[in-house]
NUTI-518659 format. One record per residue: chain; residue in one letter; y, z, x of N, C-alpha, C, CB in turn; residue number from 1. Coordinates in pm, whole numbers, plus 50000, padded with zeros to 5 digits. Glycine has a CB too. Layout:
['A'; 'A'; [Y; Z; X]; [Y; Z; X]; [Y; Z; X]; [Y; Z; X]; NUM] ...
This chain:
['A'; 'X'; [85383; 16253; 78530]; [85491; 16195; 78608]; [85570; 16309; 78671]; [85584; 16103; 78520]; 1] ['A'; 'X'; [85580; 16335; 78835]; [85672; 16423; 78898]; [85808; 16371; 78890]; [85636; 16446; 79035]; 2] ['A'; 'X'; [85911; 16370; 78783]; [86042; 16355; 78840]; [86135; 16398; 78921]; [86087; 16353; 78788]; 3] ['A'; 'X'; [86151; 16331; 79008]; [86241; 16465; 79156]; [86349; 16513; 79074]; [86338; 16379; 79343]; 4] ['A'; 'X'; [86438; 16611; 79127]; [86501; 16663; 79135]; [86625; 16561; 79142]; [86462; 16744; 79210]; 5] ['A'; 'X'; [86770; 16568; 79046]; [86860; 16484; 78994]; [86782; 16339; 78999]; [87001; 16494; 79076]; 6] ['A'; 'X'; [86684; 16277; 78957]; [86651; 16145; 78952]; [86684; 16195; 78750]; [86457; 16084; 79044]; 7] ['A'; 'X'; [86710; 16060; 78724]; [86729; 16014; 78544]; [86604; 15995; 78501]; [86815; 15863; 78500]; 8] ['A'; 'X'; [86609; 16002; 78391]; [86501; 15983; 78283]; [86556; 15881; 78162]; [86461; 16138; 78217]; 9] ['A'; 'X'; [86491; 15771; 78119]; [86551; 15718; 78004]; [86434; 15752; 77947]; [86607; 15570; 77993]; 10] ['A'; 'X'; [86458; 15790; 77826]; [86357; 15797; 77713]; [86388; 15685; 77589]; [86362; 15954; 77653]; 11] ['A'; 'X'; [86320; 15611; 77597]; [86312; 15504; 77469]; [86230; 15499; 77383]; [86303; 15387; 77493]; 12] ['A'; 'X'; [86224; 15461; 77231]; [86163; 15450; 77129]; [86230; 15285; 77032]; [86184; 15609; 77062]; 13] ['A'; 'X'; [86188; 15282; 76960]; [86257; 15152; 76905]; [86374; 15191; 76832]; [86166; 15065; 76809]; 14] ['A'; 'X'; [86439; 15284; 76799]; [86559; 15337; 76743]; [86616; 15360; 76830]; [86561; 15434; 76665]; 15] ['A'; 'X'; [86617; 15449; 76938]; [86707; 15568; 77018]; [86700; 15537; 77157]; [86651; 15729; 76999]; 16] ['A'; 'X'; [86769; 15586; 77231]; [86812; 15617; 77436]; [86850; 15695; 77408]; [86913; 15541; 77554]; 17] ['A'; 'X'; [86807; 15779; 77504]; [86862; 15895; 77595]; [86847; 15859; 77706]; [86808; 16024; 77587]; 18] ['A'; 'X'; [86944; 15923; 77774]; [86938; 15918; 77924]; [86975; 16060; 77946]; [87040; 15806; 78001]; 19] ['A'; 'X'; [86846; 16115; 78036]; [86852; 16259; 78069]; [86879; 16259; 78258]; [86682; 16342; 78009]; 20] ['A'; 'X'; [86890; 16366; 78299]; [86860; 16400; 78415]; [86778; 16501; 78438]; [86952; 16416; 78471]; 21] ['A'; 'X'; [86712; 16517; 78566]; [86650; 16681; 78578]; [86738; 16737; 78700]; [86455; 16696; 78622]; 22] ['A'; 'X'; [86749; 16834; 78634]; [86836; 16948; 78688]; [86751; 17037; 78780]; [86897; 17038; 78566]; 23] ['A'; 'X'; [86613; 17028; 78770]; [86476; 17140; 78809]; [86421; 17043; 78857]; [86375; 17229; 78691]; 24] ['A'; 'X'; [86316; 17147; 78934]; [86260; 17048; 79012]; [86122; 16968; 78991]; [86254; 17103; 79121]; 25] ['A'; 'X'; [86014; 16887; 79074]; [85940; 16867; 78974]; [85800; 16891; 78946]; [85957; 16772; 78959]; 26] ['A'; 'X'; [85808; 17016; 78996]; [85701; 17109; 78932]; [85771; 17209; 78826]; [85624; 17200; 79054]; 27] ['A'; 'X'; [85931; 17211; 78797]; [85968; 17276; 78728]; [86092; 17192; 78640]; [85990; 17389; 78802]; 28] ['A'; 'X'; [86042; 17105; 78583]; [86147; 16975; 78524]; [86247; 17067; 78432]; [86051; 16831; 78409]; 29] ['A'; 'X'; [86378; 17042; 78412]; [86513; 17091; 78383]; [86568; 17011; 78340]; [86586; 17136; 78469]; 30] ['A'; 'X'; [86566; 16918; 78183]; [86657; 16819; 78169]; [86774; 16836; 78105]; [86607; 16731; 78118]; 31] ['A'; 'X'; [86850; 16779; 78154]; [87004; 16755; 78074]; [87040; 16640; 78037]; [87121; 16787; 78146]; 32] ['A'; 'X'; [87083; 16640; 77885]; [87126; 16486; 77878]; [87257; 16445; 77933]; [87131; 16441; 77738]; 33] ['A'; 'X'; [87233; 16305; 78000]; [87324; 16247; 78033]; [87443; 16108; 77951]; [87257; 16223; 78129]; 34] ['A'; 'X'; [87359; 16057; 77838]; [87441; 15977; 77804]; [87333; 15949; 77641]; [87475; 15848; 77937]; 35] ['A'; 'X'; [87347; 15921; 77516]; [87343; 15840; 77437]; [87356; 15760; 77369]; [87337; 15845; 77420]; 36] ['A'; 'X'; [87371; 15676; 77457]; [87470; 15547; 77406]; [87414; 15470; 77250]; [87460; 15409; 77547]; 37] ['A'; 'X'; [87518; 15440; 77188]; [87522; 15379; 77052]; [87523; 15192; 77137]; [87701; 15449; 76933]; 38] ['A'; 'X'; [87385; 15137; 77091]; [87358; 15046; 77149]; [87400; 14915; 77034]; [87214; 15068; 77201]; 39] ['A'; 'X'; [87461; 14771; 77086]; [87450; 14711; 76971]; [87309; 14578; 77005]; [87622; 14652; 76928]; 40] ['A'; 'X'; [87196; 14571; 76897]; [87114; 14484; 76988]; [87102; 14423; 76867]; [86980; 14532; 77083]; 41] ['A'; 'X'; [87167; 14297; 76942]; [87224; 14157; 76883]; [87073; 14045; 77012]; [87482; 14128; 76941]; 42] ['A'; 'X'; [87032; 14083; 77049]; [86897; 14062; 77147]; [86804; 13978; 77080]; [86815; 14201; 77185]; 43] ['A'; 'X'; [86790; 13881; 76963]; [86713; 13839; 76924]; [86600; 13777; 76956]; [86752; 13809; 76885]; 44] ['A'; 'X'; [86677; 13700; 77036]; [86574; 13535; 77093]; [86475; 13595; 77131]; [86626; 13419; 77237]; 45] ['A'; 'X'; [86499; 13692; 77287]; [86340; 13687; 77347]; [86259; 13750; 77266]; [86314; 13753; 77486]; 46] ['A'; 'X'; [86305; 13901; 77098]; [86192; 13906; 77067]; [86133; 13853; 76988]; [86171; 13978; 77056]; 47] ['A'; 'X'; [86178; 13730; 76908]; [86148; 13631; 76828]; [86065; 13537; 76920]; [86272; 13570; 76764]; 48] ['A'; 'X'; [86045; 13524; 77032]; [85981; 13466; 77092]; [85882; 13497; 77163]; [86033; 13424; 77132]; 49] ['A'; 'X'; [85870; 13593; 77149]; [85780; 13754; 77198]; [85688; 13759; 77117]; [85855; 13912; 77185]; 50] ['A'; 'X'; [85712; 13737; 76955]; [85654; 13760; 76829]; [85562; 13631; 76835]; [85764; 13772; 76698]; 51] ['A'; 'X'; [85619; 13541; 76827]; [85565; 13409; 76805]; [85460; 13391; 76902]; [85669; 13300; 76816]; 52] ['A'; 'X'; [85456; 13459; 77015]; [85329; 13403; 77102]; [85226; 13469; 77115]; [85351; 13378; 77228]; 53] ['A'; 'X'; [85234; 13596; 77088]; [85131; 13700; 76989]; [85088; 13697; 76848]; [85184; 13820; 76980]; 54] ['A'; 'X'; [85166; 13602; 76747]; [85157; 13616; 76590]; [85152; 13719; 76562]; [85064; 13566; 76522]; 55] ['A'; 'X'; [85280; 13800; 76607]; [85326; 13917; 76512]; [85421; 13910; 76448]; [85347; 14022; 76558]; 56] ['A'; 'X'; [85444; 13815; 76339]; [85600; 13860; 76231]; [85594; 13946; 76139]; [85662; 13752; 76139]; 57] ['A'; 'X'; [85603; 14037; 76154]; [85618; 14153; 76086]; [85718; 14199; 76017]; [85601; 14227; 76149]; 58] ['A'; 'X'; [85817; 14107; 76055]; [85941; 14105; 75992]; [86038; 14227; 76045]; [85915; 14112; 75838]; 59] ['A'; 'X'; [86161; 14229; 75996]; [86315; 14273; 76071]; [86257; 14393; 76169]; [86459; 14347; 75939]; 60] ['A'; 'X'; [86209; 14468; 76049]; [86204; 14575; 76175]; [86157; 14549; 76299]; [86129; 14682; 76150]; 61] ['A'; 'X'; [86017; 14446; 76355]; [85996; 14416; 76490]; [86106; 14370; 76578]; [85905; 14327; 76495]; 62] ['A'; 'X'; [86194; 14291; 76483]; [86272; 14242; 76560]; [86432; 14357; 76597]; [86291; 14098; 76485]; 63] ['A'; 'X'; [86450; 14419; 76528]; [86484; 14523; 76554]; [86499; 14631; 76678]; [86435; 14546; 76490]; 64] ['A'; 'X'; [86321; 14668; 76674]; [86322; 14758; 76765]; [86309; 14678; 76895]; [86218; 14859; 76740]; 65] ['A'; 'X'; [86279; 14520; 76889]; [86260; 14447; 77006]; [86382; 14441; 77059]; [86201; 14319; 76991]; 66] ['A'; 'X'; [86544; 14389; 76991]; [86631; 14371; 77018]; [86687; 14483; 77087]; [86675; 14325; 76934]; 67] ['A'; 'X'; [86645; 14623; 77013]; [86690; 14755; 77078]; [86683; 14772; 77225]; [86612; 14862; 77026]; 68] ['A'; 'X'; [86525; 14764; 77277]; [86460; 14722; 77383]; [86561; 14663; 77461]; [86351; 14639; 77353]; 69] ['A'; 'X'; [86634; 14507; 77429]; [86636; 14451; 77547]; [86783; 14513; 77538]; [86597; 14286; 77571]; 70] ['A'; 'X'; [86884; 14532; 77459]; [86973; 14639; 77498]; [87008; 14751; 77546]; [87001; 14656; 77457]; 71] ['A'; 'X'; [86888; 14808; 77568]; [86845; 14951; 77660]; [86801; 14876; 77836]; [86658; 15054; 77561]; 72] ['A'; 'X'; [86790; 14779; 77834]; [86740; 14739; 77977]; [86893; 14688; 78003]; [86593; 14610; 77993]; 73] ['A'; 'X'; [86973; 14601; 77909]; [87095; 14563; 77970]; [87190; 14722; 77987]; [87173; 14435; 77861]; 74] ['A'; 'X'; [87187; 14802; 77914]; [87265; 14891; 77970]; [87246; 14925; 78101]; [87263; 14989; 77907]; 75] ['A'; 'X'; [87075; 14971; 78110]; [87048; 15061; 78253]; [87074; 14942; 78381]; [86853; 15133; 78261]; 76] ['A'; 'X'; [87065; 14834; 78293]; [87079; 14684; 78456]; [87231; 14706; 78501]; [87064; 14447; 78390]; 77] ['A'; 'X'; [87350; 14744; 78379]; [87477; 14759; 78409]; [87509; 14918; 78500]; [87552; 14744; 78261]; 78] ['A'; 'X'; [87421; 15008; 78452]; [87438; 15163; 78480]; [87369; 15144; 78650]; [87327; 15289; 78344]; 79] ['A'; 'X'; [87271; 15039; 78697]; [87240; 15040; 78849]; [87305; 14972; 78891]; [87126; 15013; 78900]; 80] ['A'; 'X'; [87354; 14869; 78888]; [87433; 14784; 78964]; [87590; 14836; 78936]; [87402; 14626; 78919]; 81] ['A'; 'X'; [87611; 14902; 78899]; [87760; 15021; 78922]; [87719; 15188; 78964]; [87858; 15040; 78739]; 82] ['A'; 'X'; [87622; 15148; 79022]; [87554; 15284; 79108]; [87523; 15397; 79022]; [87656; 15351; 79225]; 83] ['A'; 'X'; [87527; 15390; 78910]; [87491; 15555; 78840]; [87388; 15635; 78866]; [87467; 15558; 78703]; 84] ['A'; 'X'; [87266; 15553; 78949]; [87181; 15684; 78955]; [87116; 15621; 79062]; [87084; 15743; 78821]; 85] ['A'; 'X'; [87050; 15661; 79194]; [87004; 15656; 79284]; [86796; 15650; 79230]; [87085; 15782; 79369]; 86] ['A'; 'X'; [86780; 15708; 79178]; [86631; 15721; 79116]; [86609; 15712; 78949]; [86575; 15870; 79162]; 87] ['A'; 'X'; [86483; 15633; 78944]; [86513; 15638; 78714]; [86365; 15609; 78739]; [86649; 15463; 78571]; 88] ['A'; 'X'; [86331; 15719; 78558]; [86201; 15674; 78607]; [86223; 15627; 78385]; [86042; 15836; 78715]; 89] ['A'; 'X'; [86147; 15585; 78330]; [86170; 15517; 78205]; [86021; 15546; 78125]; [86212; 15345; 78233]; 90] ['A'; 'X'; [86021; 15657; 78017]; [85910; 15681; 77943]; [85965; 15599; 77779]; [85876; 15869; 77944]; 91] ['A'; 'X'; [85860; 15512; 77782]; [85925; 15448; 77657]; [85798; 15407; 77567]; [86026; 15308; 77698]; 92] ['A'; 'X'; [85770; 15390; 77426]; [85684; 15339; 77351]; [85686; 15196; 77407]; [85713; 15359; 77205]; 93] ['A'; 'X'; [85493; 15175; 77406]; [85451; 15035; 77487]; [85495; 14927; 77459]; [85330; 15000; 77486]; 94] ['A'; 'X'; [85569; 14928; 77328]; [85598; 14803; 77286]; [85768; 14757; 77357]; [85586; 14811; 77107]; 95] ['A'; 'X'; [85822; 14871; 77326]; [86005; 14880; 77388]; [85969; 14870; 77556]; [86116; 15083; 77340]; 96] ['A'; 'X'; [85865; 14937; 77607]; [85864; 14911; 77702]; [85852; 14763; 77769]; [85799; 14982; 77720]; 97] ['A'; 'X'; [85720; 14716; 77705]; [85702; 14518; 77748]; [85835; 14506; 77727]; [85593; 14382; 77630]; 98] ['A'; 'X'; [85899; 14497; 77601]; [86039; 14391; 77609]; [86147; 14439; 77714]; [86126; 14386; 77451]; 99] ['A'; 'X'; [86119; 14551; 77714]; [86233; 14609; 77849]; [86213; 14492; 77960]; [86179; 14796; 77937]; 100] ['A'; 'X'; [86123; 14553; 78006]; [86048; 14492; 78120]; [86075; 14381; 78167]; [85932; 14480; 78102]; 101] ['A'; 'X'; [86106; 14242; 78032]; [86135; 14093; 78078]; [86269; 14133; 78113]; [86121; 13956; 77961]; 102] ['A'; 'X'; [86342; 14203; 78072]; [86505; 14217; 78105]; [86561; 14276; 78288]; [86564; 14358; 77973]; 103] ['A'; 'X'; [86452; 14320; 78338]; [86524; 14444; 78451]; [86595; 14312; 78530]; [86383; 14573; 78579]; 104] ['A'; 'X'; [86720; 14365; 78525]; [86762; 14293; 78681]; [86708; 14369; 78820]; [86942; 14294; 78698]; 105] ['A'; 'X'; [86703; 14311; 78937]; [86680; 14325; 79046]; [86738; 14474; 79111]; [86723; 14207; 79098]; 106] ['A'; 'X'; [86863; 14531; 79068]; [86897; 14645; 79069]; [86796; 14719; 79027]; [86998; 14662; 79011]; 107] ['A'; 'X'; [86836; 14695; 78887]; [86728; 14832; 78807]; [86588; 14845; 78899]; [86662; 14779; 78607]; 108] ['A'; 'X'; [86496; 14728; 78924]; [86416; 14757; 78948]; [86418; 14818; 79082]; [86356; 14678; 78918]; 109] ['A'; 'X'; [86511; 14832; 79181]; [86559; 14890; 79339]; [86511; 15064; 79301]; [86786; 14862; 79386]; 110] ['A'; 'X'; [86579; 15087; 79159]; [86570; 15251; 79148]; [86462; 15272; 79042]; [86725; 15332; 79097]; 111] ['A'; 'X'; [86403; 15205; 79016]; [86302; 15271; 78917]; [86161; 15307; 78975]; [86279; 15173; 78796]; 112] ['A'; 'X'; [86125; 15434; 78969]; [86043; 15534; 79060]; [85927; 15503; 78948]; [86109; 15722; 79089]; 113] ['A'; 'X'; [85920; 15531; 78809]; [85818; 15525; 78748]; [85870; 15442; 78565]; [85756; 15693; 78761]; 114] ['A'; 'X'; [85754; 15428; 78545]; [85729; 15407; 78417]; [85663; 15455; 78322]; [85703; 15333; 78411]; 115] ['A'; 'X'; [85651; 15451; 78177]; [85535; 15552; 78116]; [85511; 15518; 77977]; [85576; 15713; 78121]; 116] ['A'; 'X'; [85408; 15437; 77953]; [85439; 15394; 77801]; [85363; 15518; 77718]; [85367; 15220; 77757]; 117] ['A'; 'X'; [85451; 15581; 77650]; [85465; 15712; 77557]; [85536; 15719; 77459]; [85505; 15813; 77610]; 118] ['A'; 'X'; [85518; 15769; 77366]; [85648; 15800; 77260]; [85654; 15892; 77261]; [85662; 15772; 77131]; 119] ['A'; 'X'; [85789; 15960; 77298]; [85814; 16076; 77302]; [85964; 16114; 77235]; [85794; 16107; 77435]; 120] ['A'; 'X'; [86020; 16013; 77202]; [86129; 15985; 77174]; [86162; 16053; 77007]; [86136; 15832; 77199]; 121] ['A'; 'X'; [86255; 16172; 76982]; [86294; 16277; 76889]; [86200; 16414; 76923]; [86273; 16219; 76729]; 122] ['A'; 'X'; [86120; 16433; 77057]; [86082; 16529; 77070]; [86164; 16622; 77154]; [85974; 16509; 77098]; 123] ['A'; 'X'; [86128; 16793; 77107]; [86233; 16875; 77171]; [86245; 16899; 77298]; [86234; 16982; 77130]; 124] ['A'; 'X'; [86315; 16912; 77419]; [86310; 16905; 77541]; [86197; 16963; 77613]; [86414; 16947; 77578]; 125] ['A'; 'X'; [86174; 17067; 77529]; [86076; 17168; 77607]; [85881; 17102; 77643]; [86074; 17326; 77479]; 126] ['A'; 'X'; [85931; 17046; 77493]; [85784; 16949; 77525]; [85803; 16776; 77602]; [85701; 16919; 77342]; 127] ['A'; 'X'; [85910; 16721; 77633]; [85910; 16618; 77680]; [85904; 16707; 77809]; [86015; 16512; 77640]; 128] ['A'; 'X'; [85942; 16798; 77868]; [85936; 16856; 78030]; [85752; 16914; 78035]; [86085; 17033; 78057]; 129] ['A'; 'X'; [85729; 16916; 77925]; [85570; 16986; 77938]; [85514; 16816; 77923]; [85503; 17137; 77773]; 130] ['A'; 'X'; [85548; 16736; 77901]; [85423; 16595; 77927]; [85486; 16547; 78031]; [85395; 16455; 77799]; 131] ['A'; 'X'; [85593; 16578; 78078]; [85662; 16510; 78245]; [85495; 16581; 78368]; [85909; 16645; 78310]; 132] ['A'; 'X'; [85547; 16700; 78314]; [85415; 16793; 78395]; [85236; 16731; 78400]; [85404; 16959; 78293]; 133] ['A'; 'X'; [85252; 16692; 78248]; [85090; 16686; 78238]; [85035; 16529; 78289]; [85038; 16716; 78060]; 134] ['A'; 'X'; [85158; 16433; 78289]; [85135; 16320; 78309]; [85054; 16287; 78503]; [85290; 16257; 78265]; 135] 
């Protein structure tokens, strides 16, 4: 994935957000974090209903990291439609990613340049800018 130059990065996992920027360009990615928001995901329904049509109850924790999910899409739906970032591109584990996904409002999706189902999420900057490269 080439991220331009000041476009955002959310990095998701079923625990954590970050929201980075690149500062460098994107043959030479430069990130800085921009925000980690302490999310509350009270998000149940859709992934209880998510679960049920796959037969995966796996219990709290799915629902968990599902709820996380759709609270990481309501932030970034609130963070585009109050203009915060002109370009976003969103590397997230495949699963946080699907549930994202049912959530984007029509904003979000105006600025989102890419997607990337990866886990990369608690890795040190130097190697999330070395798989931005290799992607």
């Amino acid at each position: 994935m080439r991220l331009p130059h000041k476009a955002h990065l959310a990095i998701v996992d079923g625990e954590r957000f970050v929201l980075m920027i690149n500062n460098g360009s994107p043959d030479e990615p430069s990130l800085g974090e921009v925000a980690s928001p302490e999310l509350d995901g009270q998000n149940y329904s859709a992934g209880v209903r998510h679960q049920d049509e796959v037969g995966q109850r796996h219990g709290r924790t799915d629902l968990d990291e599902l709820a996380h999910a759709a609270a990481v899409a309501e932030w970034l739906n609130r963070a585009a439609l109050d203009g915060m970032f002109e370009r976003l591109a969103i590397v997230a584990d495949p699963k946080s990613l699907g549930e994202m996904r049912r959530h984007y409002h029509k904003a979000l999706q105006d600025v989102l340049i890419a997607e990337e189902a990866k886990t990369v999420g608690g890795e040190p900057l130097s190697r999330i800018e070395s798989k931005l490269l290799s992607a």
